[in-house]
C-alpha positions in Angstrom: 0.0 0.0 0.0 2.7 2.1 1.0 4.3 2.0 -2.7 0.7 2.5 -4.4 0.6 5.6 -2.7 4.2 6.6 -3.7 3.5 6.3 -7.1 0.4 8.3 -7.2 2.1 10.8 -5.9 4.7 10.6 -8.2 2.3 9.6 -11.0 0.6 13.5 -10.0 3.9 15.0 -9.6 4.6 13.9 -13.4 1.8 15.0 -14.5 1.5 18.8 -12.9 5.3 18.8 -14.2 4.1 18.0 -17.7 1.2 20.2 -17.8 3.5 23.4 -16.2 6.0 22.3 -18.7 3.6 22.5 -22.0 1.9 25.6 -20.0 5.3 27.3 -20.3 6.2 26.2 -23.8 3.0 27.6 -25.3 3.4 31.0 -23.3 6.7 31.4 -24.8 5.7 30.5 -28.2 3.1 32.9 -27.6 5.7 35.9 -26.5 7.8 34.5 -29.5 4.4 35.4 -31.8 4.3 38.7 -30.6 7.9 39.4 -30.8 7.6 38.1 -34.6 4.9 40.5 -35.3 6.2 43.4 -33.4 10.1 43.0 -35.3 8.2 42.8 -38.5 6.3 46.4 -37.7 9.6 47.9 -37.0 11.3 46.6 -39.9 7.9 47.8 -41.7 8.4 51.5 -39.8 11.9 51.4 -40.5 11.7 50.9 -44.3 8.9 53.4 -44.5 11.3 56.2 -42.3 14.4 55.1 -45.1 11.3 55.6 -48.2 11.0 59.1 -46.2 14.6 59.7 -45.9 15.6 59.3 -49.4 12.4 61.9 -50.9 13.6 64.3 -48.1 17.1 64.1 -49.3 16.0 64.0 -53.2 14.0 67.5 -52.0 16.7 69.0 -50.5 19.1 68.1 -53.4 16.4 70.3 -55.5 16.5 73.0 -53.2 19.9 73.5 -53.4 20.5 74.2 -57.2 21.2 77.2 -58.5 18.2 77.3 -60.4 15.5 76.9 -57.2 17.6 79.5 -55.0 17.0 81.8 -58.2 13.2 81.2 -58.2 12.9 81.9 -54.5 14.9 84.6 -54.3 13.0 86.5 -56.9 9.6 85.3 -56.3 9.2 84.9 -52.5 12.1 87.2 -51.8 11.5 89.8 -54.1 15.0 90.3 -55.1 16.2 91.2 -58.7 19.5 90.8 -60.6 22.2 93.7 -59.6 23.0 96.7 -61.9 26.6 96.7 -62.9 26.9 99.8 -61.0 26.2 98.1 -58.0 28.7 95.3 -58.7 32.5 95.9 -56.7 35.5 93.9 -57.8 37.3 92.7 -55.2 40.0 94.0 -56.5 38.7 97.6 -56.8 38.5 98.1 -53.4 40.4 100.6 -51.6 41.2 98.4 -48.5 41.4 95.2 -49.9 44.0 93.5 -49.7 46.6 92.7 -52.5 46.1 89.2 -54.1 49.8 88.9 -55.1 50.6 87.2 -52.0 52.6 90.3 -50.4 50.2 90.2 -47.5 52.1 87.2 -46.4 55.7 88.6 -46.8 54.7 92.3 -45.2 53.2 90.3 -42.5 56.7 88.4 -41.8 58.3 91.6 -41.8 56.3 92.9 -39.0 57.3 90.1 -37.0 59.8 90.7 -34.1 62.9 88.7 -34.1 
């Protein structure tokens, strides 16, 4: 009687075991659905943000040409083309300096010993 009893209670041990252990397996294949569906949103997000990323940089390629910064700045900006009266050469100047490179040699001169 004494080992009928014994292996009941093993016989129920076994069993809770097995039933915790298939418990836990379907609880983590459950959490490893979720993870699948939540990595494939994010990779989902993330190639939408790179979609976004590329037509951004595509825009701001456009903005930058010559051509659109001449559009803007006379039709938002009101700006107009300069008279050649109002164009200075550098090198017309009074106080600019000399492009010969003698800026460099007075400056050395100058210098104390």
């Amino acid at each position: 009687m004494n080992s009928s009893r014994a292996f009941v209670q093993l016989w129920t041990l076994a069993v809770v075991a097995s039933v915790a252990a298939f418990i836990l397996h379907l609880a983590m294949r459950g959490k490893t659905v979720a993870l699948g569906y939540e990595l494939g949103r994010a990779r989902s997000e993330q190639a939408r943000l790179r979609e976004v990323k590329r037509v951004l940089e595509v825009e701001g390629a456009s903005y930058r040409t010559p051509e659109r910064v001449e559009i803007v700045a006379r039709t938002l900006l009101g700006m107009e083309a300069p008279t050649p009266d109002r164009i200075i050469q550098m090198s017309d100047r009074p106080d600019a300096p000399p492009s010969d490179g003698s800026v460099a040699a007075s400056a050395a001169d100058e210098m104390p010993p």
